[in-house]
BAVEXTOR-174243 format. One record per residue: residue number from 1; z, x, y of N, C-alpha, C in turn. Coordinates in pm, whole numbers, plus 50000, padded with zeros to 5 digits. Each point is the difference from the previous one (the first is absolute). Layout:
! BAVEXTOR-174243
     n      nZ      nX      nY     caZ     caX     caY      cZ      cX      cY
   NUM       Z       X       Y       Z       X       Y       Z       X       Y
...
! end
This chain:
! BAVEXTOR-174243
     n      nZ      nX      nY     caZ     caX     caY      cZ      cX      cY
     1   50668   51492   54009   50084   50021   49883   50010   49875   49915
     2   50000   49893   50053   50023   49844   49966   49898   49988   49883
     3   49884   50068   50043   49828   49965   49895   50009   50069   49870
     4   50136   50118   50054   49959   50167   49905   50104   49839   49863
     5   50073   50006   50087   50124   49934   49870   49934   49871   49970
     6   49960   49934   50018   49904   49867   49969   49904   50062   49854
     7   49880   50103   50015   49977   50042   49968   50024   50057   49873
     8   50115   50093   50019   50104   50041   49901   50031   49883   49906
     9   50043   49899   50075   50080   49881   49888   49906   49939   49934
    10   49869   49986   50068   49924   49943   49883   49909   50099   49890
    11   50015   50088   50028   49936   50129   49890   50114   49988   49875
    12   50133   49989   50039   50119   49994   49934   49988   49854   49912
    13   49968   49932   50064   49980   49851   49941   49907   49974   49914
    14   49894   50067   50011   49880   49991   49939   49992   50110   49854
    15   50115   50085   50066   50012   50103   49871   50089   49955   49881
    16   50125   49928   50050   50068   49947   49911   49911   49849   49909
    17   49894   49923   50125   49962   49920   49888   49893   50025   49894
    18   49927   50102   50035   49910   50125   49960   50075   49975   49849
    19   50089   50088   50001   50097   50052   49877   50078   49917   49929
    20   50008   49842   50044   50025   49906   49910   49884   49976   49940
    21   49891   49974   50058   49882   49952   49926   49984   50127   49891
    22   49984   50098   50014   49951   50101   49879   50106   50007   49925
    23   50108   49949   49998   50105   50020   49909   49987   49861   49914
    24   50001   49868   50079   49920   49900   49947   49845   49997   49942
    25   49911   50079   50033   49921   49975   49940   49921   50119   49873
    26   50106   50123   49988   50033   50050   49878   49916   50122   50084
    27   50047   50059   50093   49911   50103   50081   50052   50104   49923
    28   50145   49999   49971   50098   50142   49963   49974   49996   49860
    29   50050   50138   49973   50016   50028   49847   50083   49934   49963
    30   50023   49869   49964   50109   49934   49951   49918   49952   49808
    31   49902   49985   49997   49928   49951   49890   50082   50089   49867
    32   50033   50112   49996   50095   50079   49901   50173   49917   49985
    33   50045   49924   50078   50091   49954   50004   50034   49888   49888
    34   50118   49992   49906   50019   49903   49930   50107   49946   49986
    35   50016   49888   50008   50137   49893   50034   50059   49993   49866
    36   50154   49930   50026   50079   50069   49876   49959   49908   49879
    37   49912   49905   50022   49963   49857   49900   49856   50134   49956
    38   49939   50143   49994   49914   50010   49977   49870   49975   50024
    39   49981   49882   50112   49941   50005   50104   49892   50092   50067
    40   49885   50063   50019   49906   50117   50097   50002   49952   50061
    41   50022   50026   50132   49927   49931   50147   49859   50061   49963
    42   49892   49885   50039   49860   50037   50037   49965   49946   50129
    43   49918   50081   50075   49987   49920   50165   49822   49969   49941
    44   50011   49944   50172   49861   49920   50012   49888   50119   49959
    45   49983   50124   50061   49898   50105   49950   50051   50008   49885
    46   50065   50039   49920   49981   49977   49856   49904   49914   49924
    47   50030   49892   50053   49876   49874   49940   49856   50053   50034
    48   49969   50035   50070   49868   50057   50105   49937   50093   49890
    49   50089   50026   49873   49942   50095   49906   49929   49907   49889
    50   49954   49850   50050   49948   49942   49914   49829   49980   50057
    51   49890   50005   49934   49889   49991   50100   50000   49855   49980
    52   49971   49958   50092   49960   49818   50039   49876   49969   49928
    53   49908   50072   49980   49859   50047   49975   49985   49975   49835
    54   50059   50107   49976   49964   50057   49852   50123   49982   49903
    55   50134   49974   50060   50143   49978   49939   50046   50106   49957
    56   49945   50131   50013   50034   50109   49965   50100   50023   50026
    57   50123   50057   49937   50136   50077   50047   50025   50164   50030
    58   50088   49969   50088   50058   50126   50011   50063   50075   49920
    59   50024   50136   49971   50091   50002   49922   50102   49956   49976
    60   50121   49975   50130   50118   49937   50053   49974   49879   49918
    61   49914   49916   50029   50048   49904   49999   49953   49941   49846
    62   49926   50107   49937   50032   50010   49860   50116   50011   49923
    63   50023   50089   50023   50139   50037   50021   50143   49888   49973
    64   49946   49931   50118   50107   49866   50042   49973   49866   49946
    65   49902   50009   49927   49977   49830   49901   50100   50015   49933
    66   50012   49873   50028   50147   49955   49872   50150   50003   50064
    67   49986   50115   50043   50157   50079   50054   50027   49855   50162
    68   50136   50022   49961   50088   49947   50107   49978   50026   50129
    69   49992   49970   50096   49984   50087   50127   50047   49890   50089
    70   49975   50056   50144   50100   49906   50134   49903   50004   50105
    71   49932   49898   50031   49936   49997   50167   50051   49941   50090
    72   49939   50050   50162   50098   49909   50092   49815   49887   50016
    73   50000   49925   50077   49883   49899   50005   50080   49859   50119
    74   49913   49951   50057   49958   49845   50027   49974   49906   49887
    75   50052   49889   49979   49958   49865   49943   49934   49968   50095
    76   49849   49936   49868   49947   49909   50043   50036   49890   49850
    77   50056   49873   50057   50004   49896   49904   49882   49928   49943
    78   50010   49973   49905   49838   49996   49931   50027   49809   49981
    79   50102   49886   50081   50060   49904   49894   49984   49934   50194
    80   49964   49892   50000   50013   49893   50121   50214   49927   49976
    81   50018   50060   49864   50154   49967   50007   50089   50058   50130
    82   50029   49926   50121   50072   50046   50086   50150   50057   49984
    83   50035   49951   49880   50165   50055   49980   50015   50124   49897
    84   49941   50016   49917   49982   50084   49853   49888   50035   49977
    85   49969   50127   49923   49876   50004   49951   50058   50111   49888
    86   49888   50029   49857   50036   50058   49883   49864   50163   50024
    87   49902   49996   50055   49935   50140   50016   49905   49965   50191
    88   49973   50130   50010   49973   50011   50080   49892   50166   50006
    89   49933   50029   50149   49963   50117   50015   50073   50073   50078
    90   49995   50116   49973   50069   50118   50069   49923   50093   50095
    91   50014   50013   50126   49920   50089   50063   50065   50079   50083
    92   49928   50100   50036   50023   50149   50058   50052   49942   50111
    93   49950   49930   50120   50112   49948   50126   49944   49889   50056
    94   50109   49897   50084   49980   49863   50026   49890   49987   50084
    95   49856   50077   50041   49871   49958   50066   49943   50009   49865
    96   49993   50054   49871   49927   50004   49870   49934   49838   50021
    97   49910   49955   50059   49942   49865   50046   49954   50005   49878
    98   50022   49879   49875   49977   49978   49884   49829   49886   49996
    99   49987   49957   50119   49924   49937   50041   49837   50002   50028
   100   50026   50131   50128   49867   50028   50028   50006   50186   50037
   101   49941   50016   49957   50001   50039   49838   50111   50060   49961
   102   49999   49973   49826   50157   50010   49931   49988   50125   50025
   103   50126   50125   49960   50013   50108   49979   49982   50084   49888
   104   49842   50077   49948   50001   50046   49866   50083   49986   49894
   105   49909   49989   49874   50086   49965   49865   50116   50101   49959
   106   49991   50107   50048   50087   50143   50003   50126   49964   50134
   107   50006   49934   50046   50092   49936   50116   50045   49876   49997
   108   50032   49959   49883   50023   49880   49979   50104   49981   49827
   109   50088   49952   50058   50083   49977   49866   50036   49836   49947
   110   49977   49967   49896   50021   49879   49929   50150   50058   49937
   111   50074   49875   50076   50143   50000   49971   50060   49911   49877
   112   50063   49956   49903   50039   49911   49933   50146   50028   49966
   113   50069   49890   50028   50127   50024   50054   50057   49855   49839
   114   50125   50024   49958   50056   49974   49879   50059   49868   50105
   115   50100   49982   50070   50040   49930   50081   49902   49988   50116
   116   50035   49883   50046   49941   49938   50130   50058   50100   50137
   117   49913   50023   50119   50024   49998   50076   50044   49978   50171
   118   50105   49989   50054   49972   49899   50121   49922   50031   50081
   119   49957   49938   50085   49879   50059   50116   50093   50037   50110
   120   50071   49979   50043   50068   50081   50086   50055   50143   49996
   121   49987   50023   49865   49996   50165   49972   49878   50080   50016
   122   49891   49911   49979   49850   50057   50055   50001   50040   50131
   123   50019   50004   50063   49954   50016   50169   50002   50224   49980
   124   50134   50011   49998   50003   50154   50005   49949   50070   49908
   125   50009   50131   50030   49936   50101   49904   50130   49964   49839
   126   49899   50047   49885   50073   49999   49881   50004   50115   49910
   127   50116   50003   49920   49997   50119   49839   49942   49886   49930
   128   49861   50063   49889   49963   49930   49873   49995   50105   49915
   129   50084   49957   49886   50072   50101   49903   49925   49895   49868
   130   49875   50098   49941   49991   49991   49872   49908   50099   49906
   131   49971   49972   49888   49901   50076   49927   49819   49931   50052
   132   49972   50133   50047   49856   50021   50066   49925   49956   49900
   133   49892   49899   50009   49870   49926   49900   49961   50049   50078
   134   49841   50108   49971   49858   50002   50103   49950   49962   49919
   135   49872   49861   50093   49942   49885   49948   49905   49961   50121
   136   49907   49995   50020   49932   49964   50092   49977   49800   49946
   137   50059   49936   50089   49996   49844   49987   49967   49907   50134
   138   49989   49940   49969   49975   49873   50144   50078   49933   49994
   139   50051   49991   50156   50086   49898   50043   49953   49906   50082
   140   50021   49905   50065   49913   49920   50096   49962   50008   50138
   141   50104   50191   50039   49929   50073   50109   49949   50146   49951
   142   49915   49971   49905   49933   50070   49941   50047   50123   49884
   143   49900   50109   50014   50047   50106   49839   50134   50052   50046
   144   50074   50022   49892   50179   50091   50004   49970   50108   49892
   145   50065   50102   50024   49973   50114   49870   50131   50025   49965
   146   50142   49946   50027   50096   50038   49924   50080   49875   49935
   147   50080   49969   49948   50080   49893   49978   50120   50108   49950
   148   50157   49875   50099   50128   50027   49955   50053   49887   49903
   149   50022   50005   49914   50006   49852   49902   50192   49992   49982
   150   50067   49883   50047   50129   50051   49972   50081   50061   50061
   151   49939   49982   50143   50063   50100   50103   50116   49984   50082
   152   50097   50089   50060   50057   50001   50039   50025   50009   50154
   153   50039   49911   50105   49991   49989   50128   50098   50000   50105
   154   50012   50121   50080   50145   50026   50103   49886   50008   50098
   155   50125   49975   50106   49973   50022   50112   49934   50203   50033
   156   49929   50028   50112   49954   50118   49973   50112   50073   50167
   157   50060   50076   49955   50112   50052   50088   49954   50139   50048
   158   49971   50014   50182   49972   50125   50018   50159   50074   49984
   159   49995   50131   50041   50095   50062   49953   50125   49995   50079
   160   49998   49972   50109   50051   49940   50161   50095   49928   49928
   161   49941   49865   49895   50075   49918   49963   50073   49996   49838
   162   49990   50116   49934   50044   50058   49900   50188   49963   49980
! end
C-alpha cells in the first residue's frame, strides 16, 4: 500500500507542476485575455507564428503589431552592469541557453525598459507589458524577431499567489 501512495503522491506532484508550467508557458486559452491597462496577453506559441526562415507572419500576430500586449518570460541581461541594467532579452523559460545555441529569432524578445532595472528582480519569472515591434534584429546572442520598447516590468505571479 506504502508504493500504491508513494506513487499516487508523485503523479499528484508531477500533475500540479505539469499545470504550472502550461499555465506559465501560455499552454491555456488565456491569449484572448486583456488586462485593465488594455494589455493582450500573448504566450510563447503565439510568437511561433513568426517563421525564423522567411519572417513571415501569422495572422495573429499580424494582427498584434503595434497593439499593447503582456508576456510572462526569463531575463537575460544584455549589460556586464551587476546592479542595473536599461534592456535586456526575454525568453520562454530559465534553460532558454542564450549561449549554445541561442533560442530562435521567433523566441526571443528585445526588451527596452524607460527606467533602469535592478538585477535582483531578474532571477524570477516576469510580466513585460508593451506595444509589440516585429523586427527581426541582432543582439550579441544572436537574431530576435520582436522588440518591447518602453516596457513595463512586474514580477510574474502564479495564481496560488494572486
Amino acid at each position: 500500500m506504502k508504493g500504491k501512495k508513494k506513487t499516487l503522491f508523485g503523479l499528484v506532484i508531477f500533475f500540479i507542476l505539469g499545470m504550472a508550467a502550461a499555465e506559465f508557458m501560455g499552454l491555456f486559452p488565456t491569449s484572448m485575455r486583456v488586462f485593465s491597462t488594455g494589455a493582450q496577453v500573448v504566450t510563447w506559441p503565439d510568437l511561433m507564428g513568426m517563421n525564423p526562415q522567411t519572417g513571415e507572419l501569422s495572422p495573429k500576430l499580424i494582427e498584434l503589431k503595434g497593439k499593447r500586449v503582456k508576456i510572462p518570460g526569463f531575463v537575460v541581461p544584455l549589460t556586464d552592469n551587476i546592479s542595473q541594467f536599461k534592456d535586456f532579452l526575454l525568453v520562454p523559460d530559465p534553460m532558454a541557453c542564450i549561449h549554445a545555441p541561442p533560442p530562435p529569432p521567433n523566441q526571443m524578445i528585445y526588451v527596452k525598459l524607460d527606467k533602469a532595472m535592478n538585477i535582483e528582480r531578474s532571477f524570477g519569472p516576469v510580466w513585460v507589458e508593451a506595444p509589440l515591434e516585429i523586427e527581426v534584429t541582432e543582439s550579441q546572442y544572436g537574431k530576435v524577431g520582436f522588440q518591447l520598447k518602453g516596457a513595463d516590468v512586474e514580477p510574474y505571479k502564479f495564481k496560488k499567489d494572486n
